[in-house]
C-alpha positions in Angstrom: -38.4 4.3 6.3 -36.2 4.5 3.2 -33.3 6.0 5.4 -33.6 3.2 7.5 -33.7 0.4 4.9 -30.7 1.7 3.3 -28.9 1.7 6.3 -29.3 -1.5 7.1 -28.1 -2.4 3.4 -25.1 -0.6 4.3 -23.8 -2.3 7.7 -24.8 -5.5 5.5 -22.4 -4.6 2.9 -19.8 -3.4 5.7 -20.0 -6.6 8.1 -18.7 -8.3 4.5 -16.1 -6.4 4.3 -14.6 -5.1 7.4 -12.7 -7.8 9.1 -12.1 -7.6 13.3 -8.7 -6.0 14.1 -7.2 -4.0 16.4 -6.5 -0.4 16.0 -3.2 1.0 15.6 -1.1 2.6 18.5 2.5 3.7 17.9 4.3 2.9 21.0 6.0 6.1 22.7 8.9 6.2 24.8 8.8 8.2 28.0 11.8 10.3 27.1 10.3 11.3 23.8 7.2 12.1 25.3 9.2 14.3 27.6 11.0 16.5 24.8 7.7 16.5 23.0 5.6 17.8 25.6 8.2 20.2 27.5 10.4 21.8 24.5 9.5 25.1 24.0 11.1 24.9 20.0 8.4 21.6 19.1 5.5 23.2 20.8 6.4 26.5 18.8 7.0 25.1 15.2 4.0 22.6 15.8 1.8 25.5 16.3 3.1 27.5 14.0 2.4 24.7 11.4 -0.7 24.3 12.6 -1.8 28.0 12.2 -0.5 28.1 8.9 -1.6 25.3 7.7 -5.5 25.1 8.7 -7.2 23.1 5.9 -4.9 20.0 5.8 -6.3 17.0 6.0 -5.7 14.1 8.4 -6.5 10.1 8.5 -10.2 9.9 9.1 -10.6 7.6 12.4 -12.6 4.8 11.6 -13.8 5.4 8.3 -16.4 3.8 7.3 -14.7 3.8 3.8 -12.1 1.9 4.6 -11.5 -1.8 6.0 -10.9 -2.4 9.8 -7.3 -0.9 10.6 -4.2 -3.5 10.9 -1.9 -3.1 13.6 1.3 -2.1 12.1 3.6 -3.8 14.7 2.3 -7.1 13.3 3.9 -6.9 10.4 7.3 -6.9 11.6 9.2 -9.7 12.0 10.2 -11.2 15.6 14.1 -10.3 15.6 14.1 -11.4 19.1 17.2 -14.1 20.4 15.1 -17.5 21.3 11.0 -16.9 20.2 9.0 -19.0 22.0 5.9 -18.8 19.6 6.0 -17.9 15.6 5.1 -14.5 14.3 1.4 -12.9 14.1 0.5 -11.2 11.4 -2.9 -8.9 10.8 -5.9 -10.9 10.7 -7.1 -11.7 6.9 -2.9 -11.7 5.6 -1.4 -14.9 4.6 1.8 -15.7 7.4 5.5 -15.7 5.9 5.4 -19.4 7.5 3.1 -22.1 8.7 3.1 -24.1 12.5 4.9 -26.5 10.3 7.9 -24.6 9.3 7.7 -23.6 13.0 8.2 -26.9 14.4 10.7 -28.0 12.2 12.6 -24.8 13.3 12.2 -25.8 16.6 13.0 -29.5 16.0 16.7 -28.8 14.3 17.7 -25.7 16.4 15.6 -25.0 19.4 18.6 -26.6 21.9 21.0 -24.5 20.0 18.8 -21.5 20.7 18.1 -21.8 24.2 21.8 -20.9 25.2 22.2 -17.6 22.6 21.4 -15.2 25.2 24.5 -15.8 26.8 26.4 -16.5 23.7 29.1 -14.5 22.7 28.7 -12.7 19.7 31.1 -15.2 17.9 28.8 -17.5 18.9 26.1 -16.5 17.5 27.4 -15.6 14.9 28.3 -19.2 14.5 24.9 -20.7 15.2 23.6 -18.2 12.2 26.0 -19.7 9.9 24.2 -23.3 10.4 20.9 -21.8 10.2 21.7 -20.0 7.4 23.0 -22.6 5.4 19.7 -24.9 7.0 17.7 -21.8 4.9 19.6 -22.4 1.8 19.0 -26.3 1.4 15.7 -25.6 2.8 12.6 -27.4 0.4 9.6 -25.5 1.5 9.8 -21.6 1.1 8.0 -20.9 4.5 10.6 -22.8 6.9 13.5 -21.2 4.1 12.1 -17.9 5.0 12.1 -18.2 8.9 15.6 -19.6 8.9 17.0 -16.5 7.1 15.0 -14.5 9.5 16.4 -16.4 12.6 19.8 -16.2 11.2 19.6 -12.5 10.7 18.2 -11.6 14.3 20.9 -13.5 15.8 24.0 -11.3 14.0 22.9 -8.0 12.9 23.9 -6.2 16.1 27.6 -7.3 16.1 30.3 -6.6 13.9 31.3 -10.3 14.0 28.0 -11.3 12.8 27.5 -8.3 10.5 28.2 -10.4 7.1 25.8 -13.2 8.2 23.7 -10.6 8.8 24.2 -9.4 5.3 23.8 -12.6 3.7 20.7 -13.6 5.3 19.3 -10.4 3.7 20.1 -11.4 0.4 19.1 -14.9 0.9 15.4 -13.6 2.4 15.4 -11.3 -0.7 15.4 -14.1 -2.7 12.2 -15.9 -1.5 9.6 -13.4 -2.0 7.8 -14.1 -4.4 5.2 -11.7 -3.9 6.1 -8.1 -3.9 2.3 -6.6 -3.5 2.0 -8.6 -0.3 3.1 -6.5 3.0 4.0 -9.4 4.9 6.2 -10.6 2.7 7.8 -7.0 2.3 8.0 -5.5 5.9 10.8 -7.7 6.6 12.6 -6.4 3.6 12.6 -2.9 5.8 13.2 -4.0 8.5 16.3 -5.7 8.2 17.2 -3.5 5.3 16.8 -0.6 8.2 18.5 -1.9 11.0 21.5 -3.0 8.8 21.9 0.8 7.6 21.2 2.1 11.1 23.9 0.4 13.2 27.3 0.9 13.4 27.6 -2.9 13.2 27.2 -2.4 10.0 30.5 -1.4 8.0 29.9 2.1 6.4 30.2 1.5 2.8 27.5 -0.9 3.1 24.9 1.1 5.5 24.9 3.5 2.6 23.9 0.6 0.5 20.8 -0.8 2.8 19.4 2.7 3.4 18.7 2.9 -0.4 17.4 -0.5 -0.2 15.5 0.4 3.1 13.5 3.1 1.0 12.7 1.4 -1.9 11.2 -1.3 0.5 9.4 1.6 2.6 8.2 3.0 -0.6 6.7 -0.8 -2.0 5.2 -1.1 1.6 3.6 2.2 1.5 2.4 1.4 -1.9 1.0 -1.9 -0.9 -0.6 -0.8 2.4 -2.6 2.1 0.1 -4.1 -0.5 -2.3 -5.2 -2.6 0.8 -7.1 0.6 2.1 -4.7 0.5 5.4 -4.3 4.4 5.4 -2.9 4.6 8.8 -0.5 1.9 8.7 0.1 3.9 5.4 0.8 6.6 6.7 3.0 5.4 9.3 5.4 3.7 7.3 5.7 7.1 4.5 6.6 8.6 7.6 9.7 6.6 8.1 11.4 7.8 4.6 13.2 10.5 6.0 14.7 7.9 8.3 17.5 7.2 5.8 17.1 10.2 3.7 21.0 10.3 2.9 23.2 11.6 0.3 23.3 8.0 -1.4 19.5 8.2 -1.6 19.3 11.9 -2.7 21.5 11.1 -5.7 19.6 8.5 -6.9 17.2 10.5 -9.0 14.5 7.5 -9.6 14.1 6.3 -6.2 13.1 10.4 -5.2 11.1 10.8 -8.1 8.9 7.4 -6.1 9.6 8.7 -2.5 7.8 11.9 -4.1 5.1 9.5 -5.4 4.4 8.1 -2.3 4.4 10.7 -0.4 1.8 12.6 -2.8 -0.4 9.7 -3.3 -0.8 9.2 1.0 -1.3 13.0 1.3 -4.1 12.9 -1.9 -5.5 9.4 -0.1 -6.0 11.3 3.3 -7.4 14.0 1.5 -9.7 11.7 -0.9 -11.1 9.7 2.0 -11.7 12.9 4.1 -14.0 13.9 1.6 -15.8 11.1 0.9 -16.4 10.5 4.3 -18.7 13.6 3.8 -20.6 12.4 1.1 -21.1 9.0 2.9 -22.6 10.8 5.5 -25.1 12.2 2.9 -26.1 9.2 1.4 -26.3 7.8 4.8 -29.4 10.3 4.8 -30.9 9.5 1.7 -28.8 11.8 -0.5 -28.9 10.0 -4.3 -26.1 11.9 -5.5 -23.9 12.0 -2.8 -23.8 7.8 -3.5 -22.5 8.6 -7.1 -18.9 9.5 -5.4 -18.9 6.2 -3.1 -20.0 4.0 -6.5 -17.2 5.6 -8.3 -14.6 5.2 -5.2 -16.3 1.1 -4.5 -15.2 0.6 -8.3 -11.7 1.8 -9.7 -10.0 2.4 -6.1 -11.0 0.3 -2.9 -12.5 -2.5 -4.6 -16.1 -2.9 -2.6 -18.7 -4.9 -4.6 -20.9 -5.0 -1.9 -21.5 -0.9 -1.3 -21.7 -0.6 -5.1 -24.2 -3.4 -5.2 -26.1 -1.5 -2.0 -26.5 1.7 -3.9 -28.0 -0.1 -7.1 -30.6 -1.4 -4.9 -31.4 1.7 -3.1 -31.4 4.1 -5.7 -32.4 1.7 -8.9 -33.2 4.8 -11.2 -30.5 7.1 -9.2 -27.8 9.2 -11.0 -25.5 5.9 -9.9 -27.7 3.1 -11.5 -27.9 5.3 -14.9 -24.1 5.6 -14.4 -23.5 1.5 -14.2 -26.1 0.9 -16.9 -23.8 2.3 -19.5 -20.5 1.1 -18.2 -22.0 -2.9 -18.1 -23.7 -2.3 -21.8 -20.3 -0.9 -22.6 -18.6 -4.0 -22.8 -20.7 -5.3 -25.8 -21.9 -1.7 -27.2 -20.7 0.8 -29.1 -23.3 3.1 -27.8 -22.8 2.7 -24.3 -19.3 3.4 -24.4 -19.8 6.3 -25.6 -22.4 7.3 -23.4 -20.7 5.7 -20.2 -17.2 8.3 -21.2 -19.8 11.0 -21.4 -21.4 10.1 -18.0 -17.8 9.3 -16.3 -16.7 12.7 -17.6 -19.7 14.7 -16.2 -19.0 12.4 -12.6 -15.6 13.7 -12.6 -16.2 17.0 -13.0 -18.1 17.4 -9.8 -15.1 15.6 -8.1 -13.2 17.7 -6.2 -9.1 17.4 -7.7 -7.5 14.3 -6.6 -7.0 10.8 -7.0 -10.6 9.9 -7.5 -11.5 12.4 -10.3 -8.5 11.1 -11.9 -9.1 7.5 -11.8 -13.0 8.2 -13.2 -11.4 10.8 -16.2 -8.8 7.8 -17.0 -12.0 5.5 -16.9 -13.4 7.7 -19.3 -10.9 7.9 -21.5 -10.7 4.2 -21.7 -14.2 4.2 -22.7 -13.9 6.8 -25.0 -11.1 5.0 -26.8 -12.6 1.6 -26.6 -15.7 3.7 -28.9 -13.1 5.0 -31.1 -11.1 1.2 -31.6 -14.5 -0.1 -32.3 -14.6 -0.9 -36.4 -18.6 -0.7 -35.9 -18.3 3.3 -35.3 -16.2 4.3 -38.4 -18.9 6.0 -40.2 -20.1 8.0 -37.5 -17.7 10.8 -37.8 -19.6 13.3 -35.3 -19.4 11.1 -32.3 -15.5 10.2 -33.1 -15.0 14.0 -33.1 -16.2 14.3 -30.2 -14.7 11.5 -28.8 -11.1 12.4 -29.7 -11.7 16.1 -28.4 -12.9 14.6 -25.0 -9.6 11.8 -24.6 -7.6 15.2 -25.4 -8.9 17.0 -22.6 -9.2 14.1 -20.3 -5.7 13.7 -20.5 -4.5 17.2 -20.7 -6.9 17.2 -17.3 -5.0 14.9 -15.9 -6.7 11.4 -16.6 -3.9 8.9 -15.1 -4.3 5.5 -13.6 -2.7 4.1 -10.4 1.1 4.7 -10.6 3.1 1.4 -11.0 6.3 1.9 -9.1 7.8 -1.4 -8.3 11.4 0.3 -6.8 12.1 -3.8 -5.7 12.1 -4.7 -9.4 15.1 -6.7 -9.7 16.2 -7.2 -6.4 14.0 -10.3 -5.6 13.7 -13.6 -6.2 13.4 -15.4 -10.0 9.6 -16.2 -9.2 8.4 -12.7 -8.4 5.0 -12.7 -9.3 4.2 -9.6 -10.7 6.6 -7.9 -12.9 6.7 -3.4 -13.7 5.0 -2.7 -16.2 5.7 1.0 -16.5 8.5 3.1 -14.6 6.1 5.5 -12.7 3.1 8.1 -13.1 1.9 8.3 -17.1 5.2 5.6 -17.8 2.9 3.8 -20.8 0.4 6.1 -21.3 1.6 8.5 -24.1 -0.6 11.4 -25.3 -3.2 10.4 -27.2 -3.4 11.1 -31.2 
């Protein structure tokens, strides 16, 4: 009966969370498909890899951890000649633009547009230049950002039009004002992409926008992750080595991120894998197994309503005792104390990874809270202890989320969120 009620607390704390969306397909192309399925060298090396390789971990389908899947395609921008309808984007994400924007777009150039197909690429390239400048005396920033859009999909595949091209970019670069949001980002990739893939493009400058292309892959990646989209995560990771080129490869920093990304989808996969397990447990009526969801529903995929679901089934469980000390610790010495000491034993039976490094770096935080506290000066034991536990939380590897931000600089002057720390333990010296 318990089992039961729980789990009806649990699809009640999921139908708040998960959203409807559809699930993500990767187009194929025939002729890949082809070489894929019929070249002896792929089959070989992908078994090979496989054999070799027998404990790596994949994107759970339909985790019940995670929020419904977005489908990636969404969040690229229509680059096509005359759109007859604005751009989706996943359901739940605020749209670059609004129908406004749209039908203003449609009221100044929609004539103009319906003869570009047959346009010559002068032409175009023409058309672009008014719509560019449109973007530039533009008062709203949606319709500002769909008129640099426009005039990029109209030049970026001819020489002629290559500078438009170019300057649309920068112009779209400088209306985001939101570098944590992917739909304000994709674009960035997209057009950063395509300007360092084609030969429309002169060569100095495709060098140029493939380092720009993978410092926008690695911001979407990064974004994507902290919005619990694993496979659109892992999808877009998967493009770095797209414009893996000798300008890139030099620049030491934007590697040392690429590297970043890359680890932190692998350790996400690997992470959510895992916890899918200990779901299933609690599913069953496992107390303990729910102390691993509590921990993951509080420092990494923000869930208030699973954590809330576990207090109420377990109100005396290994969880409950765990949140007890972290509330009180915000107005107790005691507790903060005792809530490092309990984060500390969690993380200990987490397996390595990003989880059991979030919780030590939550207990280190409480443990230096107790140790900033005036109230506790006198009680020497307890500091001891305290300052030999943030010594080996951190030798352990007690981190919090990386703070990358490779697009600082390169946006707009109302960028809302500003790099606090270059990347990994950037702020976080070793403790006294």
């Amino acid at each position: 009966m318990e089992a039961m009620s729980f789990r009806s607390v649990c699809m009640d704390a999921l139908s708040h969370t998960r959203t409807a969306g559809r699930f993500c397909r990767m187009p194929i192309l025939a002729a890949v498909m082809f070489l894929i399925l019929f070249n002896p060298a792929v089959v070989r090396a992908a078994t090979q890899t496989h054999t070799n390789s027998p404990q790596q971990f994949q994107a759970p389908v339909n985790s019940p951890i995670l929020p419904a899947p977005i489908d990636l395609e969404d969040l690229w921008p229509d680059l096509t000649l005359n759109p007859r309808s604005p751009s989706i984007v996943p359901a739940g994400f605020t749209p670059l633009y609004d129908g406004a924007d749209w039908r203003e777009y449609q009221k100044q150039f929609t004539d103009i547009a319906d003869g570009l197909p047959e346009a010559t690429a002068s032409q175009r390239a023409e058309v672009a230049g008014q719509i560019l400048t449109a973007s530039e005396h533009a008062h709203d920033l949606g319709l500002a950002r769909l008129l640099a859009i426009r005039a990029f999909a109209l030049t970026y595949q001819s020489g002629i039009g290559s500078p438009v091209a170019q300057q649309s970019l920068r112009r779209y670069l400088e209306l985001v004002v939101d570098p944590n949001d992917p739909v304000q980002v994709a674009p960035i990739w997209t057009m950063s992409h395509l300007l360092a893939y084609l030969r429309a493009t002169p060569a100095p400058e495709r060098q140029q926008y493939a380092v720009l292309a993978e410092r926008a892959n690695v911001q979407l990646t990064m974004d994507l992750l902290a919005m619990g989209q694993l496979d659109a995560a892992n999808r877009v990771v998967r493009m770095l080595v797209i414009h893996e080129i000798k300008a890139v490869r030099e620049n030491s920093q934007l590697m040392s991120q690429m590297g970043i990304a890359r680890t932190l989808v692998a350790q996400t996969n690997q992470m959510i894998a895992q916890l899918d397990v200990e779901y299933a447990k609690m599913w069953q009526g496992d107390a303990q197994a729910g102390v691993p969801i509590y921990l993951y529903s509080s420092y990494i995929g923000v869930w208030p309503q699973m954590r809330a679901a576990i207090l109420r089934r377990w109100p005396t469980g290994p969880a409950a005792i765990l949140d007890d000390a972290i509330q009180g610790s915000a107005v107790n010495s005691d507790d903060r104390y005792k809530a490092g000491q309990l984060l500390s034993q969690a993380a200990e039976m987490l397996p390595a990874g990003i989880l059991r490094d979030r919780t030590m770096y939550q207990a280190m935080e409480k443990y230096n809270a107790f140790l900033n506290d005036p109230a506790t000066q006198n009680d020497r034991i307890k500091r001891t202890l305290a300052q030999l536990a943030v010594q080996q939380l951190f030798q352990e590897g007690a981190r919090p989320q990386p703070v990358l931000n490779p697009l600082k600089g390169l946006l707009g002057p109302n960028v809302l969120t500003q790099s606090t720390a270059a990347s990994g333990t950037a702020g976080h010296s070793a403790p006294r």
